[in-house]
DRENDO-1510 file (C-alpha; in Angstrom, 1 decimal, always signed):
<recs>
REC; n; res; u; v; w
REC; 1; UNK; -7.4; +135.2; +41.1 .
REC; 2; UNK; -5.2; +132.8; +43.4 .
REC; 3; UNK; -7.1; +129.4; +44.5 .
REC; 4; UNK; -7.4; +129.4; +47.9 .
REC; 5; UNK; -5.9; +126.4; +49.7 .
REC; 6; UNK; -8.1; +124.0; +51.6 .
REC; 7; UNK; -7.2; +121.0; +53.7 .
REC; 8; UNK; -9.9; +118.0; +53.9 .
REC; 9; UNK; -10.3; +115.0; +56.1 .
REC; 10; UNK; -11.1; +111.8; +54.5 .
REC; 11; UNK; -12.0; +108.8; +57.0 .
REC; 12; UNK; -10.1; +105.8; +56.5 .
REC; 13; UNK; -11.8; +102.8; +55.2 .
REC; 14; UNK; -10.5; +100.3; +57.6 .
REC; 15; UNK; -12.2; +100.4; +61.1 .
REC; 16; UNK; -11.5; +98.6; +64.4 .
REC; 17; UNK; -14.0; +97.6; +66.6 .
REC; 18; UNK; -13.4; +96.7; +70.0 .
REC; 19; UNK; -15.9; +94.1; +72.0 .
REC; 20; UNK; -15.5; +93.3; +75.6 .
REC; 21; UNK; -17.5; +90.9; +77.5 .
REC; 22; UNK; -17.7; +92.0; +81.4 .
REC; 23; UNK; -19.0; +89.4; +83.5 .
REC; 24; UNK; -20.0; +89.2; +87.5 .
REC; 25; UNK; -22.5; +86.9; +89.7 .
REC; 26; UNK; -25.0; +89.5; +89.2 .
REC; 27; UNK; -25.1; +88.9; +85.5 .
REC; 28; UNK; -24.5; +85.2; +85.6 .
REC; 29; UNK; -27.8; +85.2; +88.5 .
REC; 30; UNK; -29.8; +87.2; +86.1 .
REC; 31; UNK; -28.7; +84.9; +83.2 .
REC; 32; UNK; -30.3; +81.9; +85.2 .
REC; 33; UNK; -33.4; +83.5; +86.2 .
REC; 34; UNK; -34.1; +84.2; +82.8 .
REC; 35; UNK; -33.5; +80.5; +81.6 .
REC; 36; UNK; -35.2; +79.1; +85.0 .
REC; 37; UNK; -37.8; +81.2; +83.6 .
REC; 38; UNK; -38.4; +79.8; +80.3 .
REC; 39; UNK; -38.2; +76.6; +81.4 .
REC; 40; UNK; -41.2; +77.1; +83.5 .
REC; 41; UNK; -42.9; +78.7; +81.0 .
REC; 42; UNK; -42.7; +75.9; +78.8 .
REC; 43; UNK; -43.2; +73.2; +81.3 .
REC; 44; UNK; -46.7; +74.9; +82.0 .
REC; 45; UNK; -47.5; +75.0; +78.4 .
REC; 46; UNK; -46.9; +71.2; +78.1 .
REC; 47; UNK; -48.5; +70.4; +81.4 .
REC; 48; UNK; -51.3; +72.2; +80.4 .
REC; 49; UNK; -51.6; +70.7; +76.5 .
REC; 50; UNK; -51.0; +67.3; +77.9 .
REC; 51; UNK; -54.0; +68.0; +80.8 .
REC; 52; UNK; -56.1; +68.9; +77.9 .
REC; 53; UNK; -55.0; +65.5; +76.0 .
REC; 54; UNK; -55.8; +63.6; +79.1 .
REC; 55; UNK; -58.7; +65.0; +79.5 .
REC; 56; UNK; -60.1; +64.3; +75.8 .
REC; 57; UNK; -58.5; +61.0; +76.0 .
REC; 58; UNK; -60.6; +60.1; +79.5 .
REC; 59; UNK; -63.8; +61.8; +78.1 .
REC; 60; UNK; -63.7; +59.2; +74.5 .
REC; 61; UNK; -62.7; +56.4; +76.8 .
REC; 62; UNK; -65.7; +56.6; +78.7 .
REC; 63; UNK; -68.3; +57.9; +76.2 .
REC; 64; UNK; -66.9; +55.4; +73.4 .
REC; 65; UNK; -64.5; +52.5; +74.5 .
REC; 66; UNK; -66.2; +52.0; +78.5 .
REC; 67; UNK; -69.4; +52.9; +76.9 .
REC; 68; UNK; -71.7; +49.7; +77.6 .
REC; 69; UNK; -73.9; +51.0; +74.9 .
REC; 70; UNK; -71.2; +50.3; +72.5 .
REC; 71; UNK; -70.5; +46.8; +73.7 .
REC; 72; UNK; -69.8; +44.9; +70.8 .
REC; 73; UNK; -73.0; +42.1; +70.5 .
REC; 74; UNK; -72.9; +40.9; +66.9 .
REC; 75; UNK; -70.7; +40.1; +64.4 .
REC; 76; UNK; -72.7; +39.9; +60.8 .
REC; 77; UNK; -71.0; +38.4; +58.2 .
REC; 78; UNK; -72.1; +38.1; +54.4 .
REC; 79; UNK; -73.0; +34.6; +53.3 .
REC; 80; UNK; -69.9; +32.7; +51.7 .
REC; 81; UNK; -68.6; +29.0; +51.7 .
REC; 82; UNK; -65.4; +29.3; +53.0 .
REC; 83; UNK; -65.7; +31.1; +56.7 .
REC; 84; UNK; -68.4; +31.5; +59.6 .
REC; 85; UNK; -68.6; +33.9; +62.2 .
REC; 86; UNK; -66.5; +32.0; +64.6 .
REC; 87; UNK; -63.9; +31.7; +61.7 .
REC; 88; UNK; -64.0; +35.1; +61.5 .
REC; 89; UNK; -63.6; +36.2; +65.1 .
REC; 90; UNK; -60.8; +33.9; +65.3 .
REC; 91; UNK; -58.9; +34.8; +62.1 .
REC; 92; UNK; -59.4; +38.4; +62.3 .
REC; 93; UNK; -58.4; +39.0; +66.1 .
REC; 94; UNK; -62.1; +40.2; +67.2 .
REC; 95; UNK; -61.5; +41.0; +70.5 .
REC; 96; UNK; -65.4; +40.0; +71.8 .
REC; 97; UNK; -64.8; +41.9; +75.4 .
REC; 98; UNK; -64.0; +45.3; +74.3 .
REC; 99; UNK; -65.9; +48.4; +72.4 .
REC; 100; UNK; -67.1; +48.3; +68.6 .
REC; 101; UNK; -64.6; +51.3; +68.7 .
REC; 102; UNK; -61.7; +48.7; +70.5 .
REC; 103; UNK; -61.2; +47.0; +67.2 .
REC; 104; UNK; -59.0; +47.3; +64.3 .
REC; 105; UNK; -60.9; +46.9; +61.5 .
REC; 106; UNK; -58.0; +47.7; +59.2 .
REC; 107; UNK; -55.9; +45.2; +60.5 .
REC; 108; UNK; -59.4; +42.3; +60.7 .
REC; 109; UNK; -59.6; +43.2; +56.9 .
REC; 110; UNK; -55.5; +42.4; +56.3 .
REC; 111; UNK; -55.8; +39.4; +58.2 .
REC; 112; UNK; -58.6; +38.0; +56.5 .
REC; 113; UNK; -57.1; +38.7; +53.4 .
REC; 114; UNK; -54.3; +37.0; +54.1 .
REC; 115; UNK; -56.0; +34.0; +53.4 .
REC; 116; UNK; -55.6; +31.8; +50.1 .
REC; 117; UNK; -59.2; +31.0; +49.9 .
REC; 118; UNK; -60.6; +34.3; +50.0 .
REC; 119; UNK; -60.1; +37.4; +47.2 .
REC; 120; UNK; -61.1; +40.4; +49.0 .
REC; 121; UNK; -62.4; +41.7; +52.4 .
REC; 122; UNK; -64.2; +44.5; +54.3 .
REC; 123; UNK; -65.0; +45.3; +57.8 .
REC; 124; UNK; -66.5; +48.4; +59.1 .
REC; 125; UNK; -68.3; +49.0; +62.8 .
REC; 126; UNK; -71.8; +49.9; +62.3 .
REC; 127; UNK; -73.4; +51.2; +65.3 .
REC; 128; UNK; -74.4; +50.9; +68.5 .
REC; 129; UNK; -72.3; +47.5; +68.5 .
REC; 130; UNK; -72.0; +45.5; +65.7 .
REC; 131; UNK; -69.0; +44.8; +63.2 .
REC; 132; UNK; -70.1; +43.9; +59.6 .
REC; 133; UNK; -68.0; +41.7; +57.8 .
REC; 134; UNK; -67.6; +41.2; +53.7 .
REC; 135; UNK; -65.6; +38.7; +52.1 .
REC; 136; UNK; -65.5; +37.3; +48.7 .
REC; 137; UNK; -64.6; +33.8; +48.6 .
REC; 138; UNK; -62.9; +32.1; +45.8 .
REC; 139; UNK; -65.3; +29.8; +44.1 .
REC; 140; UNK; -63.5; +25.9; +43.4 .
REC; 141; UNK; -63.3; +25.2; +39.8 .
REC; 142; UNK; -61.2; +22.0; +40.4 .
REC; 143; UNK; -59.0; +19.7; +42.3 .
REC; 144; UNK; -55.2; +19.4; +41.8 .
REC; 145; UNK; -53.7; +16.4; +42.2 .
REC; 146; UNK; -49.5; +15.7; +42.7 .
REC; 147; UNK; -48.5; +12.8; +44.3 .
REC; 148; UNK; -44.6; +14.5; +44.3 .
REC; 149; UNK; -45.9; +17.4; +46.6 .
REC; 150; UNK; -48.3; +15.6; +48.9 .
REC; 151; UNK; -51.5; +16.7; +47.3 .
REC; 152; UNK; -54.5; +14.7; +47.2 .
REC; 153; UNK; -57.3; +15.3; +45.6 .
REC; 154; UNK; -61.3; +15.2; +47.2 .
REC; 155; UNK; -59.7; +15.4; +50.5 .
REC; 156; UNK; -60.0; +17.2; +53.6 .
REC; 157; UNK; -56.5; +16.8; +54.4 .
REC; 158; UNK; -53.7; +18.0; +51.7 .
REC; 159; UNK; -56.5; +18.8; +49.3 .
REC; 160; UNK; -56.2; +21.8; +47.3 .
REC; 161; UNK; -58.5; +23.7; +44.7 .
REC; 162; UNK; -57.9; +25.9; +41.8 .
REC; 163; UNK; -60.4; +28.5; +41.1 .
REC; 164; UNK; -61.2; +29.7; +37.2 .
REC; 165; UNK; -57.7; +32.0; +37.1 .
REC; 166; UNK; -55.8; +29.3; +38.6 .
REC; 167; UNK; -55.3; +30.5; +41.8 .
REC; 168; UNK; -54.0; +27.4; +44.3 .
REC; 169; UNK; -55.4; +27.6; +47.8 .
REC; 170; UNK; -56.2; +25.1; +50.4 .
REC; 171; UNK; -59.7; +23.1; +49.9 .
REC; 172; UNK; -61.6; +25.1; +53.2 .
REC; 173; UNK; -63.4; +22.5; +55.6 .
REC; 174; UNK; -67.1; +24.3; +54.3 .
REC; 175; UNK; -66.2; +24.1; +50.3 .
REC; 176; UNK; -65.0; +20.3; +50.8 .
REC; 177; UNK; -68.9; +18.9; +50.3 .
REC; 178; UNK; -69.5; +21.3; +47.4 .
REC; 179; UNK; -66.5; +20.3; +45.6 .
REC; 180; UNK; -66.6; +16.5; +45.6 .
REC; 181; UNK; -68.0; +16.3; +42.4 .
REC; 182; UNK; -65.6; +18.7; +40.6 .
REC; 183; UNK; -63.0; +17.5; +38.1 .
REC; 184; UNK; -59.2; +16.7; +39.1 .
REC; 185; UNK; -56.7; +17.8; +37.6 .
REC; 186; UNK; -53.2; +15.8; +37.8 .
REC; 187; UNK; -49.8; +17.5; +37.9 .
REC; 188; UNK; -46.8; +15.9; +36.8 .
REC; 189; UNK; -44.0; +15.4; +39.0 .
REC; 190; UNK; -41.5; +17.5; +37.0 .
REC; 191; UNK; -44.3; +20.5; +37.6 .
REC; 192; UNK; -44.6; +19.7; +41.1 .
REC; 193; UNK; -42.9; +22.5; +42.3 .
REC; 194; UNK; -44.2; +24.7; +40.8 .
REC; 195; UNK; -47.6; +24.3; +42.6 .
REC; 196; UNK; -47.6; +27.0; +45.2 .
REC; 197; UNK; -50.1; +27.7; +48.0 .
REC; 198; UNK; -51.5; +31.1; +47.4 .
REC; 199; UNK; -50.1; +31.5; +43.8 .
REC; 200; UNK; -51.4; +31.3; +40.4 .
REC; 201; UNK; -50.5; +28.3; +38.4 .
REC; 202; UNK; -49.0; +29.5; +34.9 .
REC; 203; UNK; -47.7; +26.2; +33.5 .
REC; 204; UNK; -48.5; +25.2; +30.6 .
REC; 205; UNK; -50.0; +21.8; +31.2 .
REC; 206; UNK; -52.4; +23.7; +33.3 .
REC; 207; UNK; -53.7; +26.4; +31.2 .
REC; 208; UNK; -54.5; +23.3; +28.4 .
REC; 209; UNK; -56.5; +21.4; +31.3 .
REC; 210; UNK; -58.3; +24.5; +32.3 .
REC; 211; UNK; -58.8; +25.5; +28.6 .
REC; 212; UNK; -60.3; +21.9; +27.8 .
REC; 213; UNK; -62.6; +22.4; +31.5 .
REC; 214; UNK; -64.1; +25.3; +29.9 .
REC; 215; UNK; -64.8; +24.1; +26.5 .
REC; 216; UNK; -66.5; +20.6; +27.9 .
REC; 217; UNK; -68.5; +22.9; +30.0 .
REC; 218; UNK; -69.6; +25.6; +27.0 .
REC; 219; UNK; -70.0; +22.5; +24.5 .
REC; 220; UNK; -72.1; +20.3; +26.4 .
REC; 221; UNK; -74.6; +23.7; +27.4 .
REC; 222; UNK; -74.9; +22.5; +31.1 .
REC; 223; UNK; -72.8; +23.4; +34.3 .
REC; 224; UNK; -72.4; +19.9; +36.0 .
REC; 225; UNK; -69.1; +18.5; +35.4 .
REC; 226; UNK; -68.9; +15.4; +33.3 .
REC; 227; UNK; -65.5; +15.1; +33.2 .
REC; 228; UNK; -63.7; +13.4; +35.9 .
REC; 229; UNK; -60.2; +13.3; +35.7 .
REC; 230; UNK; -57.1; +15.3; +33.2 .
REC; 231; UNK; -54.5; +13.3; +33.2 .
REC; 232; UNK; -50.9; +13.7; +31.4 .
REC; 233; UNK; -50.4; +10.9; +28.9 .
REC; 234; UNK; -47.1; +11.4; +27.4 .
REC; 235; UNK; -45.4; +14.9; +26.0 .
REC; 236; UNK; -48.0; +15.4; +22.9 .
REC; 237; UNK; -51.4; +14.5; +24.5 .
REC; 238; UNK; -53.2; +14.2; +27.5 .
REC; 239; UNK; -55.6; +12.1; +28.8 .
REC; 240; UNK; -59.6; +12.7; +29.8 .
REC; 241; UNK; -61.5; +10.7; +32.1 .
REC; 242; UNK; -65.7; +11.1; +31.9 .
REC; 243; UNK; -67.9; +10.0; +34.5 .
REC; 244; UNK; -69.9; +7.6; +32.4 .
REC; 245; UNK; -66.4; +6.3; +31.9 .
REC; 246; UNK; -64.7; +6.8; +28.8 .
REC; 247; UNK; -61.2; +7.5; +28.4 .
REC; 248; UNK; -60.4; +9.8; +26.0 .
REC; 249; UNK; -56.8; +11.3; +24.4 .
REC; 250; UNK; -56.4; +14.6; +23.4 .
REC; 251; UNK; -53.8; +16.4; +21.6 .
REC; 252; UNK; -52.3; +19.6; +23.1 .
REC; 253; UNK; -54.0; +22.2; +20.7 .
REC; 254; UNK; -56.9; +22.0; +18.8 .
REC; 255; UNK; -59.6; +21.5; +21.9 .
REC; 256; UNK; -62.7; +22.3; +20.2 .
REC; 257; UNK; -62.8; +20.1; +17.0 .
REC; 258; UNK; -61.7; +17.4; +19.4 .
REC; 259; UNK; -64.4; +17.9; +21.9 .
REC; 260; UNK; -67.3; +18.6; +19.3 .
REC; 261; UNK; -66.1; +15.0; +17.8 .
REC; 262; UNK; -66.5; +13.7; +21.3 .
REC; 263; UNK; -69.7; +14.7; +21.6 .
REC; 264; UNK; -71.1; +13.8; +18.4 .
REC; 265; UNK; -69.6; +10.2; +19.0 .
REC; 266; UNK; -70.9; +9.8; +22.4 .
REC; 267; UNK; -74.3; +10.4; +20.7 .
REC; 268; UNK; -73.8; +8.5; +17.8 .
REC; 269; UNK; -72.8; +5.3; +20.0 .
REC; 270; UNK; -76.0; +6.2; +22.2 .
REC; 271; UNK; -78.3; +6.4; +19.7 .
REC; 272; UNK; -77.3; +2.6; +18.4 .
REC; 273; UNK; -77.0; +1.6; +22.4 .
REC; 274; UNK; -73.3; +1.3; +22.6 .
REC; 275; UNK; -70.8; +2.8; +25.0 .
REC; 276; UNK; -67.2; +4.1; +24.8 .
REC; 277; UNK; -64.5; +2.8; +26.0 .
REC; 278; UNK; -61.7; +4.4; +25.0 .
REC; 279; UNK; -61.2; +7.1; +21.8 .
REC; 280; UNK; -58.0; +9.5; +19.8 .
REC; 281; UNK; -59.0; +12.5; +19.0 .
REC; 282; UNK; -56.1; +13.7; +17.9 .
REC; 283; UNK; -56.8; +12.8; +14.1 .
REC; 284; UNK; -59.1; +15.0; +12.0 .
REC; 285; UNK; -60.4; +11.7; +10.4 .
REC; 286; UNK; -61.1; +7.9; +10.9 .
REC; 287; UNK; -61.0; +8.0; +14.6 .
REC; 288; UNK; -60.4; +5.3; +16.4 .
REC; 289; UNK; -63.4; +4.2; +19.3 .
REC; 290; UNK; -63.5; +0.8; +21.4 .
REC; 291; UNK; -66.7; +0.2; +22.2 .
REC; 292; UNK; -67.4; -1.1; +25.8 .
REC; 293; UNK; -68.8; -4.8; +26.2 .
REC; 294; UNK; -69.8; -6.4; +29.1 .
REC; 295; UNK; -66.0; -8.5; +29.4 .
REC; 296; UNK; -64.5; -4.7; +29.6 .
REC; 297; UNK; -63.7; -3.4; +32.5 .
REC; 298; UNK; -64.9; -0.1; +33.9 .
REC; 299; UNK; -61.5; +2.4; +32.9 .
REC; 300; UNK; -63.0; +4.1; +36.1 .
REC; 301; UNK; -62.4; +2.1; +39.3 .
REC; 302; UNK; -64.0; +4.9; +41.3 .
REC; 303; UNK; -66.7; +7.2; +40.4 .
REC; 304; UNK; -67.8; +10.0; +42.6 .
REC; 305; UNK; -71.2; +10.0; +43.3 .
REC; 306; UNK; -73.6; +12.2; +40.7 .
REC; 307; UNK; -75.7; +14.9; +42.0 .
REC; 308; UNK; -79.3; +14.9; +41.3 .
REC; 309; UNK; -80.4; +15.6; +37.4 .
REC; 310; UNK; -76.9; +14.0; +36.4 .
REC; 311; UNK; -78.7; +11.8; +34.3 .
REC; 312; UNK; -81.1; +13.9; +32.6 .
REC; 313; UNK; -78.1; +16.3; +31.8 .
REC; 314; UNK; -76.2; +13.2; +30.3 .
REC; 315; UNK; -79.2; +13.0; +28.1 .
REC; 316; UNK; -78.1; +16.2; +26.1 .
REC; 317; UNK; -74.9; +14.8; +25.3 .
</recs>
């Protein structure tokens, strides 16, 4: 049987596609109503979400910032020796006319902090209208003294203090009194500048003073400061001032063999009812004393005045 012939159509692949854009006022009106349109709908949508702010904002204004229930009255501050509440109000920017709620506690706790005699602080409002401050204050462990950058020791003016981690700060006006009596500690002029406000002093001439402060103060088992004055002597000892006036050398390592052998000749030289003048303790053995007799002179010229019970700590000795 004959196949029958058959014609079929195939589409071609390619196709052409024809756009035209007819435009007329009508169109272009329409166009514009439409925009004019969404334009007014979203400048009620902001009108009306910015009413509603308004609206909250006026209602916490006057039930929290106008509020003369929330009047800030009191400032309480934690009991420290470096700051009142004036100090506080002054430093921190307390504004004193305005709402518990009108001040920036974040920004009275970075200013506080800011300064060098103080390690941390807190404010928080506590209602109806007081702010409650909390600082910790760093505590004086002793003066520093360096003639090459102006410092001066028991004084108001260009005195500074270290604390126990050698932090450097600015002796405040209420820790001056409290910290006549503490010992000094004197900087050479080549370590001058490295004596910054506000910084921790990691020379090695001062870790060896503060070392030796700690070690008088564990050996002698009391917490009134007996010695008066570390001074550098030359570049393999220092020398130690006491308040009943002996002047004493130390080596740079070594602190507690030398200071138990201070002790125990300070006791031995009481016991007969002598005095000290001057001792080395830098040799293990045969160390050499001058006894004070009434022709010597006083190493100390001035002595700071001792605080009651001095004497009957001096005792232990």
């Amino acid at each position: 049987m004959a196949r029958r012939k058959t014609t079929s159509y195939r589409p071609s692949q390619h196709t052409r596609v024809l756009m035209t854009r007819v435009t007329s006022p009508t169109i272009i009106w329409f166009a514009v109503q439409k925009c004019l349109f969404r334009l007014f709908f979203w400048g009620m949508v902001c009108a009306a979400i910015g009413g509603a702010g308004y609206g909250v904002w006026c209602y916490l204004r006057q039930s929290y910032l106008e509020n003369p229930e929330y009047q800030l009255r009191i400032v309480k501050l934690n009991l420290n020796s470096v700051m009142n509440e004036a100090d506080v109000v002054r430093i921190g920017g307390i504004p004193l006319n305005s709402s518990i709620f009108g001040v920036d506690v974040v920004g009275v706790e970075q200013r506080l902090k800011e300064q060098p005699a103080i390690i941390s602080a807190s404010a928080r409002r506590e209602l109806p209208a007081t702010i409650v401050v909390e600082i910790q204050e760093r505590i004086p462990y002793a003066w520093i003294e360096c003639p090459a950058q102006k410092m001066t020791a028991r004084s108001l003016e260009g005195g500074f203090l270290i604390d126990k981690n050698m932090h450097l700060y600015p002796c405040p006006p209420m820790q001056f009194d409290s910290a006549l009596f503490l010992p000094v500690i004197e900087v050479a002029a080549e370590e001058g500048e490295l004596l910054q406000p506000g910084k921790i002093i990691e020379t090695k001439a001062m870790k060896r003073a503060v070392h030796l402060l700690d070690i008088a103060e564990n050996a002698s088992q009391s917490n009134l400061p007996w010695i008066d004055r570390i001074e550098p002597y030359n570049s393999w000892a220092m020398k130690v001032l006491t308040r009943d006036g002996i002047e004493a050398v130390f080596g740079l390592e070594d602190h507690e063999r030398q200071m138990e052998n201070l002790l125990v000749s300070m006791k031995h030289a009481a016991g007969k009812g002598m005095k000290i003048a001057a001792i080395n303790l830098i040799p293990e053995k045969n160390i050499p004393v001058v006894l004070r007799s009434s022709a010597t002179p006083e190493p100390l010229k001035v002595k700071p005045k001792s605080p009651p019970g001095w004497q009957a700590a001096q005792g232990r000795h």
